[in-house]
DSSP file (Angstrom, degrees, kcal/mol; ACC not computed):
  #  RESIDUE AA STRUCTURE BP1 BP2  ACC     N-H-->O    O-->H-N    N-H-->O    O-->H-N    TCO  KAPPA ALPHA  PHI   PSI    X-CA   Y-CA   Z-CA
    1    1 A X              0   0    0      0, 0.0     2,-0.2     0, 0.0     0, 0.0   0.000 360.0 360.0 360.0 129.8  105.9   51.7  -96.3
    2    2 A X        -     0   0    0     45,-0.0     2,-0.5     2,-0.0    45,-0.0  -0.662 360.0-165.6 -84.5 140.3  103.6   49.0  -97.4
    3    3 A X        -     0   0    0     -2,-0.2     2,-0.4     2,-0.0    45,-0.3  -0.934   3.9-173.9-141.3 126.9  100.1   49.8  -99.1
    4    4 A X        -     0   0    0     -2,-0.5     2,-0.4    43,-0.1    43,-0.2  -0.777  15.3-143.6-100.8 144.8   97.7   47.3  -99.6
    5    5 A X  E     -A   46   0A   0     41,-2.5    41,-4.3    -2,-0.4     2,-0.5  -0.839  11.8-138.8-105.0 147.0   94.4   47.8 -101.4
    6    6 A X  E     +A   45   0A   0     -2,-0.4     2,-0.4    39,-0.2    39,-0.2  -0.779  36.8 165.9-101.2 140.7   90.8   45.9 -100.1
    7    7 A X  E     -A   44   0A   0     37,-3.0    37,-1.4    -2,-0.5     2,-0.3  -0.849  34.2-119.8-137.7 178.0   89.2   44.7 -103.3
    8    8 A X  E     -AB  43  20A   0     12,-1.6    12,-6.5    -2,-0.4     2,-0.4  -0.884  29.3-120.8-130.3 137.1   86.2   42.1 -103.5
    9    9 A X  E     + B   0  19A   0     33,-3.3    32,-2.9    -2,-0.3    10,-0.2  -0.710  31.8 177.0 -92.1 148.0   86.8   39.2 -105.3
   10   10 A X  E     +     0   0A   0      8,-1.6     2,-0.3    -2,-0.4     9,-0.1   0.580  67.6  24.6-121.5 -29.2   84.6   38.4 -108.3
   11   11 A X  E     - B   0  18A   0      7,-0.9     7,-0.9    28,-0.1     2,-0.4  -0.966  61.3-158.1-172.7 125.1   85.9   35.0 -110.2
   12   12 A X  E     + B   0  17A   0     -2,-0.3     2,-0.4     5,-0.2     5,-0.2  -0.891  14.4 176.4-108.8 149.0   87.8   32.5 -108.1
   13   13 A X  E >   - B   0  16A   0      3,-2.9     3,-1.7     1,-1.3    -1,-0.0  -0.643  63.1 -71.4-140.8  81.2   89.9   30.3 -110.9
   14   14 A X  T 3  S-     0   0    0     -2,-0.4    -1,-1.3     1,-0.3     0, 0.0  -0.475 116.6  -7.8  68.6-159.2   92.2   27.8 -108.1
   15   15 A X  T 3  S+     0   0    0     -3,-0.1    15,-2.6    14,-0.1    -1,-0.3   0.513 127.2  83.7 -14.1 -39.4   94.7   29.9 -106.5
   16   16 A X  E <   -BC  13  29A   0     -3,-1.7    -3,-2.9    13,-0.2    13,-0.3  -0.530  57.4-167.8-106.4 135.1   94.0   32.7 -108.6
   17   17 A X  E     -BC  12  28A   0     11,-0.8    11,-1.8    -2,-0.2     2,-0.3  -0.740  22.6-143.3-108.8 179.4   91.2   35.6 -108.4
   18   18 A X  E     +BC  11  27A   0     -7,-0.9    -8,-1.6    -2,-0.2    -7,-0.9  -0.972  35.4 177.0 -93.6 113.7   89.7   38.5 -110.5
   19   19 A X  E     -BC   9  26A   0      7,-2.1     7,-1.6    -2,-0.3     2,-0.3  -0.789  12.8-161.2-120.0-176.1   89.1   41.0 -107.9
   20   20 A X  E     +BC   8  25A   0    -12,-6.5   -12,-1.6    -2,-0.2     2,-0.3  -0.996  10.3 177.3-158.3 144.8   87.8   44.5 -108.8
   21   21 A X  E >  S- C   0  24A   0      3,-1.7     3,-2.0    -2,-0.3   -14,-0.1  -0.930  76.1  -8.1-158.2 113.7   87.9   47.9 -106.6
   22   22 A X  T 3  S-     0   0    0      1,-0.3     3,-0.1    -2,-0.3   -15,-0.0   0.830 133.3 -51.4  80.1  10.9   86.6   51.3 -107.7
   23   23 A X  T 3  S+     0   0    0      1,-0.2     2,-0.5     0, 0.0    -1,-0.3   0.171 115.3 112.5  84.9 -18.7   86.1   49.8 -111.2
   24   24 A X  E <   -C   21   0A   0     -3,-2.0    -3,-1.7     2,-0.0     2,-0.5  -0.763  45.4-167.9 -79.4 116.3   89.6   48.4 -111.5
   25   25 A X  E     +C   20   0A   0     -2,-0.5     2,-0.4    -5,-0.2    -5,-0.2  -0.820  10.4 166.1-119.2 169.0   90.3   44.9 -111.7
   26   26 A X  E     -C   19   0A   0     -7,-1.6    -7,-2.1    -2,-0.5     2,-0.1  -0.967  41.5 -93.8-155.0 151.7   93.1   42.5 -111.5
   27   27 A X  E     -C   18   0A   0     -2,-0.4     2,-0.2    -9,-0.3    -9,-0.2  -0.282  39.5-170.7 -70.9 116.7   94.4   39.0 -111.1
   28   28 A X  E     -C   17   0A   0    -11,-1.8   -11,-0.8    -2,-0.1     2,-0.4  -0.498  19.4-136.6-109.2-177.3   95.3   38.3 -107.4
   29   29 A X  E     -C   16   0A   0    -13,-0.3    22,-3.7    -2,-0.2   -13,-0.2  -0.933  10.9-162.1-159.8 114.2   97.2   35.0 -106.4
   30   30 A X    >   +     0   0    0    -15,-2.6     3,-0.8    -2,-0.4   -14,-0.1   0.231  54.8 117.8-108.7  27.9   95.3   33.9 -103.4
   31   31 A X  G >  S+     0   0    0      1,-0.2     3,-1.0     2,-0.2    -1,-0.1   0.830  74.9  48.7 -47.4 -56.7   98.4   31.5 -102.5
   32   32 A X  G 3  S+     0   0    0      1,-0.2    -1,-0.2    -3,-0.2    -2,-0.1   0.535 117.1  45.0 -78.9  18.6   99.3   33.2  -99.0
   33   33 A X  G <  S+     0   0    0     -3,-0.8     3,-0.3     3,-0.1    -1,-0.2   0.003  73.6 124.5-142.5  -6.7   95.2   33.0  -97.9
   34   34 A X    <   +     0   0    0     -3,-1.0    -2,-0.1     1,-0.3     4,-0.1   0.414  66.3  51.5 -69.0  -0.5   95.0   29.5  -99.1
   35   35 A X  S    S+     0   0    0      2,-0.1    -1,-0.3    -3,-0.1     2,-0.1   0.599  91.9  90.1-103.4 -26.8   93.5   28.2  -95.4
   36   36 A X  S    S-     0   0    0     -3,-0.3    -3,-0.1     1,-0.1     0, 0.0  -0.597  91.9-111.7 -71.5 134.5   91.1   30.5  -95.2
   37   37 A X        -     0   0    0     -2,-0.1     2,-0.3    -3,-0.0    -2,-0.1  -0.259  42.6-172.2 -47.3 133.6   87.7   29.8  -96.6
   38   38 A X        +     0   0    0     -4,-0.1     2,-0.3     4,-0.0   -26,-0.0  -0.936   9.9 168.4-126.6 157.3   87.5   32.1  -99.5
   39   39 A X    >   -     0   0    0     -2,-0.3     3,-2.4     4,-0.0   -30,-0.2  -0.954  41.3 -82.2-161.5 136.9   84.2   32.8 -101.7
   40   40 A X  T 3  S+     0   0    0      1,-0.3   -30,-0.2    -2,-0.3     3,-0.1  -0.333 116.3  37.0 -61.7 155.0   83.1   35.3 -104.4
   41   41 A X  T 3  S+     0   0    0    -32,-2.9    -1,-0.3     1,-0.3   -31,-0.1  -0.305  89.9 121.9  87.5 -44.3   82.0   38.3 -103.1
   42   42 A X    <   -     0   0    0     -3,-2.4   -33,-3.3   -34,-0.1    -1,-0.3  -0.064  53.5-135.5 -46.2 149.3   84.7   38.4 -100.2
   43   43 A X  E     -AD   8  55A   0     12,-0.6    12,-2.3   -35,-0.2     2,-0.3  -0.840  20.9-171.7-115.2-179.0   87.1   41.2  -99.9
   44   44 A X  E     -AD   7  54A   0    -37,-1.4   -37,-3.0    -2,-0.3     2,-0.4  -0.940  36.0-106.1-171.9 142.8   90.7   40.8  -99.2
   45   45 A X  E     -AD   6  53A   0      8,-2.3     7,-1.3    -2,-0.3     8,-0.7  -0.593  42.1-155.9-102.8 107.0   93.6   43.1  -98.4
   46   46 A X  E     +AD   5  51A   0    -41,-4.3   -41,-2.5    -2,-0.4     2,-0.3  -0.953  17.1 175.0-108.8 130.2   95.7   43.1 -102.0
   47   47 A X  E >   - D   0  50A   0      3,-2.5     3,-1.4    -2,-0.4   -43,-0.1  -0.903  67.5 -38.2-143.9 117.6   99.7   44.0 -101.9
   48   48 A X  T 3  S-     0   0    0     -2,-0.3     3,-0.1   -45,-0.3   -44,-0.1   0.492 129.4 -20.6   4.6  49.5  101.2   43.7 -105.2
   49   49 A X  T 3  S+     0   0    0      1,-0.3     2,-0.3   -20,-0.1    -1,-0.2   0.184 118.9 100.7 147.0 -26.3   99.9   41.0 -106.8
   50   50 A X  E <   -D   47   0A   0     -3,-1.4    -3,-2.5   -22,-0.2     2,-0.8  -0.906  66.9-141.1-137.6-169.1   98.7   39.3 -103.7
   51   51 A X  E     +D   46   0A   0    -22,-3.7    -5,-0.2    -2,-0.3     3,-0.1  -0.670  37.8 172.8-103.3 100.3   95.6   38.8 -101.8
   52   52 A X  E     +     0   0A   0     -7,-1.3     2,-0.3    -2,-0.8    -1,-0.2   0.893  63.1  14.1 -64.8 -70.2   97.5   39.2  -97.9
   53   53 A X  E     -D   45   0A   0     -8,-0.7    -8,-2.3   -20,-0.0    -1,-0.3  -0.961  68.4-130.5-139.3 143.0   94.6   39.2  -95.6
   54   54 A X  E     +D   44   0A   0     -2,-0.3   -10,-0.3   -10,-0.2     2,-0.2  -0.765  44.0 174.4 -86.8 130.9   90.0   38.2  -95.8
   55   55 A X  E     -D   43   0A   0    -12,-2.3   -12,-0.6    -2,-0.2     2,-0.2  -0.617  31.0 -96.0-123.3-154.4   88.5   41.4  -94.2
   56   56 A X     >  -     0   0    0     -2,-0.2     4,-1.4   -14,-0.1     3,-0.3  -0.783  34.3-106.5-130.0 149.6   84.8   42.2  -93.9
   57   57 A X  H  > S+     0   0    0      1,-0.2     4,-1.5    -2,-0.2   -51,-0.0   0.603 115.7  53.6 -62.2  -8.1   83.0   44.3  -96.2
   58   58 A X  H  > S+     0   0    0      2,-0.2     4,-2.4     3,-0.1    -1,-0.2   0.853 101.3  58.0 -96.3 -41.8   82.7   47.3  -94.0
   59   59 A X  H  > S+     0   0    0     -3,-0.3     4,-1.6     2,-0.2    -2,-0.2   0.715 110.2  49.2 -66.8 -12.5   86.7   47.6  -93.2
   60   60 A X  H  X S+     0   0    0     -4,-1.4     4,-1.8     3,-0.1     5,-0.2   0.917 104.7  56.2 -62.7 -65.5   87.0   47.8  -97.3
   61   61 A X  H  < S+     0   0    0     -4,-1.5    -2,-0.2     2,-0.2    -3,-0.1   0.609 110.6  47.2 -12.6 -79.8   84.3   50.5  -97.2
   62   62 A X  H >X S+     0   0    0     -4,-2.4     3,-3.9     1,-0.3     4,-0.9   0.851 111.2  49.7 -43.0 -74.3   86.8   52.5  -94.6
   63   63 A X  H 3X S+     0   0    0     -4,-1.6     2,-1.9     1,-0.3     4,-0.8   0.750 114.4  39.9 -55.0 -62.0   89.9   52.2  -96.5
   64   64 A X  H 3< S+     0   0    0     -4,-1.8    -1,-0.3     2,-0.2    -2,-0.2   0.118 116.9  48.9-105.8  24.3   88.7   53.2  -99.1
   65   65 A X  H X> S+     0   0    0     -3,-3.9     3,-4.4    -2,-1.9     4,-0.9   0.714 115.0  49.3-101.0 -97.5   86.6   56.0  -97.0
   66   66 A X  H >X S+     0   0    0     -4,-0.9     3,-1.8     1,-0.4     4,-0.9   0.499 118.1  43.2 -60.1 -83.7   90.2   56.9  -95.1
   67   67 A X  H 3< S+     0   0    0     -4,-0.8    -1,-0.4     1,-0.3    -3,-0.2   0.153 107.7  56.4 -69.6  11.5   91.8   57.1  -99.1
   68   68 A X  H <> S+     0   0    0     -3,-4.4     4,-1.0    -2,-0.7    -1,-0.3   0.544 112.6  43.7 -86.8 -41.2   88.9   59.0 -100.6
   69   69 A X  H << S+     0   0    0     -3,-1.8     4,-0.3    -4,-0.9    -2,-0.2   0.889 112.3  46.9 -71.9 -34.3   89.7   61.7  -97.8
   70   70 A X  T >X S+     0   0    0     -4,-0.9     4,-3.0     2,-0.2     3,-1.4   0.937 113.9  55.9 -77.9 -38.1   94.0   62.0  -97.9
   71   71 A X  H 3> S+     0   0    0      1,-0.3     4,-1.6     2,-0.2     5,-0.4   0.983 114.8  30.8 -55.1 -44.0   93.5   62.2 -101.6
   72   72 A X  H 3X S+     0   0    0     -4,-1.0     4,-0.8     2,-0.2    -1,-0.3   0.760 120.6  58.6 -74.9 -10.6   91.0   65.3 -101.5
   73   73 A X  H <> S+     0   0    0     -3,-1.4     4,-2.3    -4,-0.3    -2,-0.2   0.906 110.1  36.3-103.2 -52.4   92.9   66.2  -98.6
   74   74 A X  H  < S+     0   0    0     -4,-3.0    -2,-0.2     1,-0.2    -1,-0.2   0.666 113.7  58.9 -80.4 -12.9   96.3   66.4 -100.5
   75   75 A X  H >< S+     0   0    0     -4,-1.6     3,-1.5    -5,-0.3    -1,-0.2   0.786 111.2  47.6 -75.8 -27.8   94.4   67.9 -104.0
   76   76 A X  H 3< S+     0   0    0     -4,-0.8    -2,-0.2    -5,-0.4    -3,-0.1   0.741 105.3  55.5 -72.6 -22.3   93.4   70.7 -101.6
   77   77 A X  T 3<        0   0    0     -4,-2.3    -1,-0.2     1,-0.1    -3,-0.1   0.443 360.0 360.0 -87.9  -0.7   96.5   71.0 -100.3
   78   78 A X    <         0   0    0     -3,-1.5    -2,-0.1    -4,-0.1    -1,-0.1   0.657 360.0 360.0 -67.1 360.0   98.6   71.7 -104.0
C-alpha cells in the first residue's frame, strides 16, 4: 500500500520545494509535476520524497480530516 501525504508548498527553489503539513516540513522534488503550473501556496500529493499529484486546497483539508479520524479511531481502539 502506498501513502501519500497533501502538503502546501511554501518555497519553490527550481525543481525542488519546501512544503509543510501539520507543522512539519520537508524538501519535495517536484520533478514528476514539472508540466504543471506550480506556485507557492499550492498543495500537492507527497510520496517519499516526491510531490506525485497538484490537488485543491479543500481535498488536503479531507485527507488530512479522513487521517485525523483513523488515528483517533485506532487510539480508541488499543
Amino acid at each position: 500500500m502506498c501513502l501519500a501525504i497533501p502538503m502546501k508548498i511554501v518555497q519553490i527553489d527550481g525543481f525542488n520545494a519546501l512544503c509543510e503539513a501539520k507543522g512539519v516540513t520537508r524538501e519535495v522534488s517536484l520533478y514528476l509535476i514539472q508540466t504543471d503550473p506550480i506556485a507557492i501556496g499550492d498543495f500537492v500529493m507527497v510520496h517519499i520524497g516526491y510531490a506525485i499529484q497538484k490537488i485543491c486546497e479543500q481535498e488536503a483539508r479531507s485527507a488530512w480530516e479522513l487521517h485525523d479520524e483513523r488515528m483517533a479511531f485506532e487510539a480508541n481502539d488499543a
